[in-house]
C-alpha positions as CSV (number, residue, x, y, z in Angstrom):
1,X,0.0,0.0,0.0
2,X,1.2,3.4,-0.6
3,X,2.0,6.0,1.9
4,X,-0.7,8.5,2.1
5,X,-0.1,11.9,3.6
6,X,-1.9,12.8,6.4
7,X,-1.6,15.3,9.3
8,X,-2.1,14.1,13.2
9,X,-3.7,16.3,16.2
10,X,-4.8,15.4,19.1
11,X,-7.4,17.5,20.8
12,X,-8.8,17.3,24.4
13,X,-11.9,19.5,26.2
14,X,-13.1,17.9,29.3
15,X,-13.2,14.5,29.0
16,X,-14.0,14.4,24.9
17,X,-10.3,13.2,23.1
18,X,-10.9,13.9,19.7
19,X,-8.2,12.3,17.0
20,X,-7.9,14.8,14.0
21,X,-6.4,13.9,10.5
22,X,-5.8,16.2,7.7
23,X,-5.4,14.2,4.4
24,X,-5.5,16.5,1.0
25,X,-8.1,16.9,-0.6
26,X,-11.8,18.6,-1.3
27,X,-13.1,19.3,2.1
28,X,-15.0,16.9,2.9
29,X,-15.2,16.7,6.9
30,X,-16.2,13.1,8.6
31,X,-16.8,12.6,12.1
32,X,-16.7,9.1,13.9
33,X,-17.3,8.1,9.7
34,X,-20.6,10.7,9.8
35,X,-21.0,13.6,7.9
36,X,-20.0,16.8,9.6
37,X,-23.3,18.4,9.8
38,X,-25.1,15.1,11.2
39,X,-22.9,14.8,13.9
40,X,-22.9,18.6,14.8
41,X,-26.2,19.8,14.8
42,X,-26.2,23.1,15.9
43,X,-24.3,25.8,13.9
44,X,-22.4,26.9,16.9
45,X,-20.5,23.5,17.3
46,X,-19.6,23.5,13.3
47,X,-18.3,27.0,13.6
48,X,-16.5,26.0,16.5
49,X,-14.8,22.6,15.2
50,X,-14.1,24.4,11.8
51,X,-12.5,27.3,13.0
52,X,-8.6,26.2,12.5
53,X,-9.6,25.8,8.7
54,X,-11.4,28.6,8.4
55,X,-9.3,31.0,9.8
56,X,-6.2,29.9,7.9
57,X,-7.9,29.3,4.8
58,X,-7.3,25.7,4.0
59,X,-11.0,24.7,4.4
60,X,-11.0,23.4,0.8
61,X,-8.1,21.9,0.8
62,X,-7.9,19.1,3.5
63,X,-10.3,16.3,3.8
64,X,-10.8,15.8,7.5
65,X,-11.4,12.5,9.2
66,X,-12.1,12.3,12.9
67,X,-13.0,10.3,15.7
68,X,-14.7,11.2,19.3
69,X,-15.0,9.7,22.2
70,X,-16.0,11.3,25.5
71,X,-18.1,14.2,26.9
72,X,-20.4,16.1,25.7
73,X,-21.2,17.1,21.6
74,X,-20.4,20.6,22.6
75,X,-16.8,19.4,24.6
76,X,-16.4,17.1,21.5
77,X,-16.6,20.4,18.7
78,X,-14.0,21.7,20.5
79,X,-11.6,18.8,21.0
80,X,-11.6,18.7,16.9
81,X,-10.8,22.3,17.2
82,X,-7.7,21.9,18.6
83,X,-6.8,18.7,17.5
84,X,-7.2,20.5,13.6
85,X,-5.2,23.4,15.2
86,X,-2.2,21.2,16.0
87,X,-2.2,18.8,12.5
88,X,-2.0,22.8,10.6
89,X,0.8,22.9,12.8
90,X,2.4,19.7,11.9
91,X,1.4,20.8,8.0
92,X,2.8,24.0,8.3
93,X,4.7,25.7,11.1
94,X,4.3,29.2,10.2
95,X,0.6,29.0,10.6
96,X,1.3,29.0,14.7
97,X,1.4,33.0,15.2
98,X,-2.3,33.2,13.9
99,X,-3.6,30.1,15.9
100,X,-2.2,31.2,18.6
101,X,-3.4,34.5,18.4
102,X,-6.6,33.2,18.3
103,X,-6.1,31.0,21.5
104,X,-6.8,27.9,19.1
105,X,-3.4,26.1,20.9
106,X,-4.5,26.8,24.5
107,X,-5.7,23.5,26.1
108,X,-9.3,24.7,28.1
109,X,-8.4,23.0,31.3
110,X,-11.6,22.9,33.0
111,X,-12.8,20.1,34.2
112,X,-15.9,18.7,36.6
113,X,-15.0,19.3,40.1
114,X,-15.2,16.6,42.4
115,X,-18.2,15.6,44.8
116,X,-16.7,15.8,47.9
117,X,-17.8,13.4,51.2
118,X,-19.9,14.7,53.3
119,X,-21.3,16.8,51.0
120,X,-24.2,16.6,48.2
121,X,-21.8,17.7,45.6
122,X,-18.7,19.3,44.8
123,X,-19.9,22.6,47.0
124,X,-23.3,22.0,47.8
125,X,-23.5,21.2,51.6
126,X,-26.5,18.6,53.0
127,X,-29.5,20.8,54.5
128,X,-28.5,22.0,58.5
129,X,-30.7,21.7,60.7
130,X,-30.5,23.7,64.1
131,X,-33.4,21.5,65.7
């Protein structure tokens, strides 16, 4: 078999790991083997997971092929954000002043807290009662 060119990213928002790979091409844009706009419905989460191609203008050019696992659709949109942001950056290095002026490089570290004992959540305390 061939080699086939292909650009790698890994992408991570709470506890969605998306696996992002550029191959060129048309544009067409597959997620988990779906089309793009089945998987994300609302056009706030394909703004969001396009955003890398869009704002460097390579939208046409790659064919995108990922897979999700984890979290939420929302969390998942952008863990293919940044997991496209990092395979421009393994296509082309020069492309890293404009995704990272755009904060496209910047891993969003927050995460559920944890429900602590004693409690009925992370901060929510159990109802006191004085009598």
């Amino acid at each position: 078999m061939a080699d086939q060119i292909q650009y790698y990213g890994t992408g991570r928002r709470k506890s969605a790991i998306a696996r992002v790979f550029l191959r060129p091409g048309s544009g067409n844009f597959t997620v988990n083997g779906k089309p793009f706009e089945t998987y994300f419905v609302t056009e706030q989460q394909r703004a969001s997971a396009k955003k890398p191609l869009a704002l460097t203008e390579t939208l046409a050019t790659f064919d995108v092929v990922t897979t999700v696992n984890g979290g939420g659709v929302a969390a998942q949109a952008d863990a293919v954000k940044m997991g496209a942001a990092r395979a421009l950056l393994e296509f082309n290095a020069e492309l890293r002043k404009t995704l990272k002026a755009e904060g496209l490089l910047s891993r969003d570290s927050r995460i559920k807290e944890r429900k602590k004992y004693g409690q009925k959540g992370a901060r929510k305390r159990f109802q006191f009662s004085k009598r």
